[in-house]
C-alpha positions as CSV (number, residue, x, y, z in Angstrom):
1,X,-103.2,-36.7,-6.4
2,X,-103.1,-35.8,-10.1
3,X,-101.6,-32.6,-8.9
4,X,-98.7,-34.3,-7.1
5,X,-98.1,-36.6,-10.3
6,X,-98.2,-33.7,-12.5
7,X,-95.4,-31.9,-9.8
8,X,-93.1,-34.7,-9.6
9,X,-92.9,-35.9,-13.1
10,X,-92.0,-32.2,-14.4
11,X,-89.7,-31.8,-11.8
12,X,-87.8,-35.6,-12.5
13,X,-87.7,-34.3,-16.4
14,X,-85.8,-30.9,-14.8
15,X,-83.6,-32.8,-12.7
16,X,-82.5,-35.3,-15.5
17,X,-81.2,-31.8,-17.2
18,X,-83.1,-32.2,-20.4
19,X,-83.7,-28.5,-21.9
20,X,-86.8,-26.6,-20.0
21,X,-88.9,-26.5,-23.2
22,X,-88.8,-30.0,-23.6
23,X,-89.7,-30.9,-19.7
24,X,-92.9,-28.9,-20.7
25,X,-93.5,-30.2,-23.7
26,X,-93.6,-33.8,-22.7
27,X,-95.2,-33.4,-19.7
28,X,-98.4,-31.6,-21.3
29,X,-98.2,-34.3,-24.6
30,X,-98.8,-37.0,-21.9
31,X,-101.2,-35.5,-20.0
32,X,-103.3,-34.4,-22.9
33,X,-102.8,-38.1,-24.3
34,X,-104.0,-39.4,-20.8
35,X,-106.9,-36.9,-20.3
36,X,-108.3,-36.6,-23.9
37,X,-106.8,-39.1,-25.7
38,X,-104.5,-37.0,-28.1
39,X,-102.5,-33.4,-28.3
40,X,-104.8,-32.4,-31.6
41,X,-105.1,-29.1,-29.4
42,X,-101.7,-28.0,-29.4
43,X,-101.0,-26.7,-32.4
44,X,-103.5,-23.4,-32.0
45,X,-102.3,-23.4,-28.7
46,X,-99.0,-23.2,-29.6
47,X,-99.6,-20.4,-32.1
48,X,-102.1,-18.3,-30.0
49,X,-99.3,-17.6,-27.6
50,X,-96.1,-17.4,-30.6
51,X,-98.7,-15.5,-32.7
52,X,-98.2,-11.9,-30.4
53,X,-96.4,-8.8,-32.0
54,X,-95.3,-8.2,-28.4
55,X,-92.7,-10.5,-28.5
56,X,-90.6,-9.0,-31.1
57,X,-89.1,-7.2,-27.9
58,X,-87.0,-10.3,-27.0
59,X,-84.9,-10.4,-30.1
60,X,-84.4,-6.5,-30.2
61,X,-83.4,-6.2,-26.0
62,X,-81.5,-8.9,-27.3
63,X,-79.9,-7.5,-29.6
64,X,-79.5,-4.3,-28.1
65,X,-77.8,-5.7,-24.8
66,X,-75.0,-8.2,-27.3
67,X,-74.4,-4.7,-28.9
68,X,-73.7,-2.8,-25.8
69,X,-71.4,-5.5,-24.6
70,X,-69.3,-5.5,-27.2
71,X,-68.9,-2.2,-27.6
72,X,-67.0,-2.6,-24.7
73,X,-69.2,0.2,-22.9
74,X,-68.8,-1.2,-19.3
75,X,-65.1,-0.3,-18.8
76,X,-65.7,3.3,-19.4
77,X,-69.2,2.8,-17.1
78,X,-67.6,1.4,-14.1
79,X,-64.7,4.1,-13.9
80,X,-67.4,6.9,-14.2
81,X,-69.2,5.7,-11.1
82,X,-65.7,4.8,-9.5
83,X,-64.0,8.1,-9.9
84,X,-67.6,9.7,-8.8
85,X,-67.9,8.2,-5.5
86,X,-64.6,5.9,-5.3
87,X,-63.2,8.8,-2.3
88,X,-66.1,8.0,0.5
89,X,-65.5,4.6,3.0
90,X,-67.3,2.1,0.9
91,X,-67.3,3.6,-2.1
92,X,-65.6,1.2,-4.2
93,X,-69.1,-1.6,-3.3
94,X,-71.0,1.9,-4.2
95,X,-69.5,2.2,-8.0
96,X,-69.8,-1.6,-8.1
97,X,-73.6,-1.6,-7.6
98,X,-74.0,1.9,-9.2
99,X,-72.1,0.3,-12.6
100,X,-74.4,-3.2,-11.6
101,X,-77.7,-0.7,-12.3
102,X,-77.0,1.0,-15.3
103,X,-75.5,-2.0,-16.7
104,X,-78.2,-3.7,-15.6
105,X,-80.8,-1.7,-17.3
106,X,-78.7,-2.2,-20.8
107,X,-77.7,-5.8,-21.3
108,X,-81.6,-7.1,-19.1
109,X,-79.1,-10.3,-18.1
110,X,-77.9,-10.8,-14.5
111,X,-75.3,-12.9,-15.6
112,X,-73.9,-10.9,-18.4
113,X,-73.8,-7.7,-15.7
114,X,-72.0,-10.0,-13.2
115,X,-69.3,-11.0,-15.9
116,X,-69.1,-7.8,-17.2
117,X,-69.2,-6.1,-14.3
118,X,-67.3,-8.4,-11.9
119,X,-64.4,-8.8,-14.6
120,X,-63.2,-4.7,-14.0
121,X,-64.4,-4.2,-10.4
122,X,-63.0,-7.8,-8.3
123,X,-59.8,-6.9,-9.2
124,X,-60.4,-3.0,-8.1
125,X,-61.9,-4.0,-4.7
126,X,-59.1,-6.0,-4.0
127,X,-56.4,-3.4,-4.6
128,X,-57.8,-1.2,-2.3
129,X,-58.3,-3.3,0.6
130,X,-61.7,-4.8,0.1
131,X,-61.6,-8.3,0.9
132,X,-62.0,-10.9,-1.4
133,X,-64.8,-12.4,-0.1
134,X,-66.8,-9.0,-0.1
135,X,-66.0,-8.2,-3.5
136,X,-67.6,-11.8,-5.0
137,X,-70.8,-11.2,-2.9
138,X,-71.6,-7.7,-4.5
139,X,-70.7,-8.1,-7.4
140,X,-72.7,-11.5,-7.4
141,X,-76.0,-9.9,-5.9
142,X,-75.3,-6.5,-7.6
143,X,-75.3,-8.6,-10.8
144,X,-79.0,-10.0,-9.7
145,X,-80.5,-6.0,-10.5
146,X,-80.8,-7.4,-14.2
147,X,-83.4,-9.2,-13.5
148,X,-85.3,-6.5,-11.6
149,X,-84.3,-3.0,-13.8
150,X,-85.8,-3.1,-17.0
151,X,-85.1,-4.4,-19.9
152,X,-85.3,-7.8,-18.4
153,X,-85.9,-11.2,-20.0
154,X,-87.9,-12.8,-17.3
155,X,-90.0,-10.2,-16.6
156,X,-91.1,-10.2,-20.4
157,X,-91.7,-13.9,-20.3
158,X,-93.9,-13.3,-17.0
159,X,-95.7,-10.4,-18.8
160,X,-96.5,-13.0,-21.7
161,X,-97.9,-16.0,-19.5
162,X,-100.1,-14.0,-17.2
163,X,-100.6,-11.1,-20.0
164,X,-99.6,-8.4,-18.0
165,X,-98.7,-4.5,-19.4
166,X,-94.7,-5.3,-20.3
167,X,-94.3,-1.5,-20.3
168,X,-96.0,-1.2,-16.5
169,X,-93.8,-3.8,-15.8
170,X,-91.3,-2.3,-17.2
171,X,-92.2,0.7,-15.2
172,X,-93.1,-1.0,-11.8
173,X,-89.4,-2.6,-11.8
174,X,-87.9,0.9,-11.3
175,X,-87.9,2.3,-7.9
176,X,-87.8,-1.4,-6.5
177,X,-84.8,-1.7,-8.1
178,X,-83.4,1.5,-7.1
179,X,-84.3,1.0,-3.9
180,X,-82.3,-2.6,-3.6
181,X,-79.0,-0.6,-4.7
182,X,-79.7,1.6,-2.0
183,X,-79.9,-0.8,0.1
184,X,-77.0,-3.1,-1.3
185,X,-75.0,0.6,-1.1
186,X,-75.7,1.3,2.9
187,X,-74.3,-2.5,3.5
188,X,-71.2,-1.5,1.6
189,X,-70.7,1.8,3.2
190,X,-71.7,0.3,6.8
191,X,-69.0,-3.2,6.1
192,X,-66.3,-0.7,5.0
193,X,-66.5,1.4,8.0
194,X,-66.4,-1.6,10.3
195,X,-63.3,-2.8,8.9
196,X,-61.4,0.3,8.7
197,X,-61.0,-0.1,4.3
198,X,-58.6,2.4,3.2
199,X,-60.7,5.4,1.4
200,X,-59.0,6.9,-2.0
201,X,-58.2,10.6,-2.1
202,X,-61.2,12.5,-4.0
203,X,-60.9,12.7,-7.5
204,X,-61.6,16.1,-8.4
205,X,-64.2,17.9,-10.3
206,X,-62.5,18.0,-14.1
207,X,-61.8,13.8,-13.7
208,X,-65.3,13.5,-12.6
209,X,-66.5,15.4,-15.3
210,X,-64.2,13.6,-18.3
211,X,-65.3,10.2,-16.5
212,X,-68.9,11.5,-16.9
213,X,-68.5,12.7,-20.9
214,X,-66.8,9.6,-21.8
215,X,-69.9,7.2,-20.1
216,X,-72.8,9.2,-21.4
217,X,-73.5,7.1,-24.1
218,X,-74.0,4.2,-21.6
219,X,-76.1,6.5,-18.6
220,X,-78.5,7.3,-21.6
221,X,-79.7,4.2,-22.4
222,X,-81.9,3.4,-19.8
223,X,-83.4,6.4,-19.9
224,X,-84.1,6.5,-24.0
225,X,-85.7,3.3,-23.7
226,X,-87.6,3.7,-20.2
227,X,-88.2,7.4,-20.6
228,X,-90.2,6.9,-24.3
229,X,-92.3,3.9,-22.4
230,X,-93.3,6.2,-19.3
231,X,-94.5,9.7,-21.6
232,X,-96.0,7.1,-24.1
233,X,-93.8,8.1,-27.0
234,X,-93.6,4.2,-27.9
235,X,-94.7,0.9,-26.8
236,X,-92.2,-1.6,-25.0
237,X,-92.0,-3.3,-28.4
238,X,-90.9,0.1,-30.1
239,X,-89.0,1.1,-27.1
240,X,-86.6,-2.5,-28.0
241,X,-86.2,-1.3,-31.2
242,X,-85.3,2.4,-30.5
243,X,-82.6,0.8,-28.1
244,X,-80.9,-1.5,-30.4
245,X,-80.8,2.1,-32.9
246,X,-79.4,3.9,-30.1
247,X,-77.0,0.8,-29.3
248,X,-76.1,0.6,-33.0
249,X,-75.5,3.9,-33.3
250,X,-73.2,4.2,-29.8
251,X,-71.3,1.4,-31.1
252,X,-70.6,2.5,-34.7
253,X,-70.3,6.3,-33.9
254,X,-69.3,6.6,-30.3
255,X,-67.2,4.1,-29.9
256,X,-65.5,2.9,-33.2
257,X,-65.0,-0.2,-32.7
258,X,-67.8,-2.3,-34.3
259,X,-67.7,-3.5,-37.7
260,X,-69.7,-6.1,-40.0
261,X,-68.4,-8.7,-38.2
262,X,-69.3,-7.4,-35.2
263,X,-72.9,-6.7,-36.7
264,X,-73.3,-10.3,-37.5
265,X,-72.1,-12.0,-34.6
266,X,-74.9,-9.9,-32.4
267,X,-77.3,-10.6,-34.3
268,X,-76.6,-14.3,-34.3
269,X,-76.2,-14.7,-30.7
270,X,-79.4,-12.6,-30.5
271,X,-81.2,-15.5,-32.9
272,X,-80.1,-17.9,-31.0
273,X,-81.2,-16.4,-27.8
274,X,-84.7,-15.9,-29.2
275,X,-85.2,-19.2,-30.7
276,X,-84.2,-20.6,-27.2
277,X,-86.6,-18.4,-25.4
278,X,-89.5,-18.6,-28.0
279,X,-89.0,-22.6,-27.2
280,X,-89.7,-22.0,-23.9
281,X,-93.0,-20.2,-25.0
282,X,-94.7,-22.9,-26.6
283,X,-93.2,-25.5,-24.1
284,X,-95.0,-23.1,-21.3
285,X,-98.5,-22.8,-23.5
286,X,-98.8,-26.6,-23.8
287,X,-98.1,-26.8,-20.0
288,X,-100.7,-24.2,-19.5
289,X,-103.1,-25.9,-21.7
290,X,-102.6,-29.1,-20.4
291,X,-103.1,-28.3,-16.6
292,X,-106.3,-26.2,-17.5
293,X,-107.7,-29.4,-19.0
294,X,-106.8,-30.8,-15.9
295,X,-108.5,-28.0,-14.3
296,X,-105.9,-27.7,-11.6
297,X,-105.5,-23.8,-11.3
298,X,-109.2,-24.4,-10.5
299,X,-108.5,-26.7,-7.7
300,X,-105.7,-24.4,-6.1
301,X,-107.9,-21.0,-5.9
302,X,-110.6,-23.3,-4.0
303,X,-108.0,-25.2,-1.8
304,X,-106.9,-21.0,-0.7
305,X,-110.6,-20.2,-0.6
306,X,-111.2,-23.5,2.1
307,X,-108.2,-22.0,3.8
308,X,-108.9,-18.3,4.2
309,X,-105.9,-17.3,2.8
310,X,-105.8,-13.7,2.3
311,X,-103.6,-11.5,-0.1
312,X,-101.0,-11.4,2.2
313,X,-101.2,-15.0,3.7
314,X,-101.3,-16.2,0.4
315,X,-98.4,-14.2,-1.2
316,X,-96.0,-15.4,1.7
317,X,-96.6,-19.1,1.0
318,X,-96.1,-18.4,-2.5
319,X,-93.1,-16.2,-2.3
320,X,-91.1,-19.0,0.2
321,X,-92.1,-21.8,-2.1
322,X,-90.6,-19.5,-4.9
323,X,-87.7,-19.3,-3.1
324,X,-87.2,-23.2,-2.4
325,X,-87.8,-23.9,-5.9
326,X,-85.0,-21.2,-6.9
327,X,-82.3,-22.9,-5.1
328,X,-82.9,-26.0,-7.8
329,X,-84.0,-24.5,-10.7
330,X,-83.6,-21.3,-12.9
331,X,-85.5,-18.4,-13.2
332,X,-87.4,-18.9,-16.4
333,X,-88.5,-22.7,-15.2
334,X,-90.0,-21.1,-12.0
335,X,-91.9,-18.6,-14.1
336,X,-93.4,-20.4,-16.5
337,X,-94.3,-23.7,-14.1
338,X,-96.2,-21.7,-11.4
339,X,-97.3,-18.5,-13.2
340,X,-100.3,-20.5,-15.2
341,X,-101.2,-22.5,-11.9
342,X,-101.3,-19.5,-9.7
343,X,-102.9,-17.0,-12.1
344,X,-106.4,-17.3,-11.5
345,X,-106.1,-17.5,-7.8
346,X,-104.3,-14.3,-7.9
347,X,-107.1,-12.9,-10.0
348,X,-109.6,-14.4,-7.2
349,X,-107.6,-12.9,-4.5
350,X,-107.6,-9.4,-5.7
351,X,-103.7,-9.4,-6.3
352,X,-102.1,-6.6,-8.1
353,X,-100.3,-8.6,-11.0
354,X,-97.9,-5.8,-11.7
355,X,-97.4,-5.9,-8.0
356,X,-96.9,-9.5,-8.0
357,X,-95.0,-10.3,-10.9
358,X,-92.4,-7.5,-9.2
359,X,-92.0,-9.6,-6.4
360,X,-91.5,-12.5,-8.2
361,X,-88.6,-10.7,-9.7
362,X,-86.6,-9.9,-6.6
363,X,-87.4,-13.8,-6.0
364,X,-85.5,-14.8,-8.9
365,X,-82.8,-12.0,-8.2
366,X,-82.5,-14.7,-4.8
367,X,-82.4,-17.8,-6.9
368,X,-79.4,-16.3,-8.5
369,X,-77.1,-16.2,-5.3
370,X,-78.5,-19.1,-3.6
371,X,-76.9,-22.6,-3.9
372,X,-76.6,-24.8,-5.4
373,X,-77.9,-23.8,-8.4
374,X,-77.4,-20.0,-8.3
375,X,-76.1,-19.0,-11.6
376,X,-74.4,-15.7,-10.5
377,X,-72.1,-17.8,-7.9
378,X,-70.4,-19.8,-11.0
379,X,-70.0,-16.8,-13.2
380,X,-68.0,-15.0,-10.4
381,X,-66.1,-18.5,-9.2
382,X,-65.5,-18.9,-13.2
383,X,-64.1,-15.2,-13.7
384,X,-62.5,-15.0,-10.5
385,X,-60.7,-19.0,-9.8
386,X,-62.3,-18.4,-6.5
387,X,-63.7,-21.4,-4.2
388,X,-67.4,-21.7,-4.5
389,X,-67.9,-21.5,-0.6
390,X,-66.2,-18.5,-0.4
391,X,-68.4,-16.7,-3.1
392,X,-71.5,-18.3,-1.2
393,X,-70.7,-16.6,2.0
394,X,-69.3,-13.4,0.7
395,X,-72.9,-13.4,-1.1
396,X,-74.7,-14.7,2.1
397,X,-75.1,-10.9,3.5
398,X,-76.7,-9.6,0.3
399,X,-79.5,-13.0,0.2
400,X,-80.7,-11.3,3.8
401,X,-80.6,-8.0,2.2
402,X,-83.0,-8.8,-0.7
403,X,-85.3,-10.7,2.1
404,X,-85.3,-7.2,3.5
405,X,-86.5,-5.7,0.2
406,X,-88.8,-8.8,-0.9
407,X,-90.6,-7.5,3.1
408,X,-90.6,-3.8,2.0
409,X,-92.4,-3.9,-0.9
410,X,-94.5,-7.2,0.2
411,X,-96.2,-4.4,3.2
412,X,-96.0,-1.3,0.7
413,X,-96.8,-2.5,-2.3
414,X,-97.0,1.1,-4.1
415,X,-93.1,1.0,-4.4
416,X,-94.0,-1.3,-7.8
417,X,-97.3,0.0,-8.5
418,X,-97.1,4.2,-8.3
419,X,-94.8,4.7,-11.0
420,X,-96.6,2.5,-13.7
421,X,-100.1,3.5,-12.5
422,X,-98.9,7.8,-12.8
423,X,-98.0,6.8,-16.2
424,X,-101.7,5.8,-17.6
425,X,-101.4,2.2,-16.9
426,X,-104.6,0.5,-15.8
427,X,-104.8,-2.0,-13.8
């Protein structure tokens, strides 16, 4: 019963659109006021969880990802993979997702790839024949990969509830995510063929080759930042600074166009970003204080214990719950509501947390094209003028897709956990 209370009055605060951090807030300060009479607990709780140097990476990914993006670095990225692979049947939905990863793995923000992204490719697609409801849906699920390919937000703020390895993470997110723009690249090539789309003429070796020199700045990032995380050259936190030097130093010597102005704008957006997020935080630890007084992750891991529940049992009635929660709420409210409650019954189970945290990932990747409240829809209605129901079912093929993936790795669970683990991680 106090479970259920504790549900539905978080869940009334969300739904009345007050700010996340504060729906946490006030639903721990009344049930600590309820329960022990007063919230004189919060403020060490509160600075045991801001107190970490490990999240100094959310200001400098941050940072890194405003700097990218206005450098202007995704027109130059999306003709590279266009003029690579533009000539085969499909292979227009291939640069799309191909531009989707590596952008992806700079800016750590679905929504900022999807805008970016989606704002040079629709308009692409459409010229050559793809129709338009094809072109919202990938962009708008090849937009979700920022959630998935490292650098990404949530999977930092999951990494600091349940005190993961960020960097095995980091790591673990990888091949997963590779293996979803695989995926989302067969669909496109497969669609194409069925409708008979127009294919380009090939663009020849020396236009390949230009495209390729002009994008290098952009293809290295990922791997400056990733690469120095998996041969342990730096930690994720020094990896986020190294990126916003490389960023810094592509914008102001690469590309030319970013000045003082420039300089402070990013970093303002990327304090205000961080303020927002670091909100969130102490909003989460007074949740997660409050329902441990309550003892209620107790009360789940011995409700699964009564009911047998195995790893996998147990994983596929969190991951569909996950999923019904993200068609209402965003990604970072879903982490940091069921992370603490969940946590020890993972630990009880046996469950890889690395494993876990990457399915949790593609989860959110789902909340993001699923209505009503998937993010990724508006951004490409708002770029685009374009009915929400027709985004929603050009996205529709893509949601199946991910289900696919989110099955994959849910029965090989090495697909997250062999790249981090190689790299010295422990468990």
């Amino acid at each position: 019963m106090t479970a259920f209370l504790v549900f539905t009055g978080l869940i009334l605060l969300l739904l009345t659109g007050i700010p996340i951090f504060a729906a946490l807030g006030l639903t721990a300060t009344v049930i600590l006021l309820v329960f022990e009479g007063g919230i004189g607990s919060v403020a060490d709780t509160v600075y045991a969880h801001l107190n970490k140097p490990i999240l100094t990476t959310i200001p400098l990914f941050v940072f890194m990802a405003n700097v990218m993006i206005r450098a202007k670095v995704i027109d130059d990225l999306y003709d590279m993979a266009n003029t690579l692979v533009g000539h085969i049947r499909g292979g227009l939905g291939i640069a799309t997702v191909m531009a989707c990863t590596i952008f992806a793995a700079i800016s750590g923000s679905s929504v900022a790839t999807a805008l970016s992204v989606g704002s040079s490719a629709i308009p692409q697609m459409k010229r050559f024949g793809y129709p338009r409801r094809e072109a919202l849906g990938v962009v708008a699920a090849g937009g979700t990969l920022g959630i998935l390919i490292p650098p990404s937000g949530p999977m930092i703020l999951y990494a600091i509830v349940s005190e993961a390895s960020i960097g095995a993470l980091f790591l673990a997110g990888i091949v997963p995510g590779v293996l979803l723009a695989l995926i989302f690249s067969a669909y496109s090539v497969f669609s194409a063929m069925r409708r008979g789309v127009e294919r380009p003429p090939y663009a020849g070796t020396a236009k390949i080759l230009r495209a390729i020199r002009k994008s290098i700045w952009a293809i290295l990032a990922p791997p400056v930042v990733m690469g120095g995380i998996y041969f342990g050259i730096f930690t994720a936190a020094e990896a986020a600074a190294a990126g916003s030097i490389y960023a810094l130093l592509v914008a102001t010597l690469a590309y030319r166009n970013f000045g003082l102005r420039d300089l402070w704008d990013c970093a303002y957006e990327s304090m205000r970003t961080s303020m927002m997020v670091f909100m969130i935080i102490a909003g989460a630890a007074m949740f997660g204080h409050a329902i441990t007084i309550i003892r209620l992750p107790v009360g789940v891991t011995e409700m699964v214990s009564q009911m047998g529940l195995g790893q996998v049992g147990f994983m596929l009635i969190v991951m569909a719950m996950i999923f019904v929660m993200g068609m209402f709420f965003e990604s970072i409210a879903i982490i940091l509501i069921t992370t603490p409650i969940l946590l020890p019954t993972m630990i009880a189970l046996d469950i890889d947390l690395i494993w876990y945290g990457v399915m949790l990932m593609i989860n959110l990747e789902l909340a993001m094209i699923t209505p009503p409240v998937g993010m990724n829809l508006f951004v490409i209605k708002g770029i685009t003028d374009a009915p929400l129901s027709e985004v929603v079912r050009g996205a529709f093929p893509y949601v199946l897709l991910m289900l696919l993936g989110l099955l994959i790795l849910l029965m090989v669970p090495g697909l997250a956990t062999w790249l981090p683990y190689s790299a010295g991680f422990g468990r």
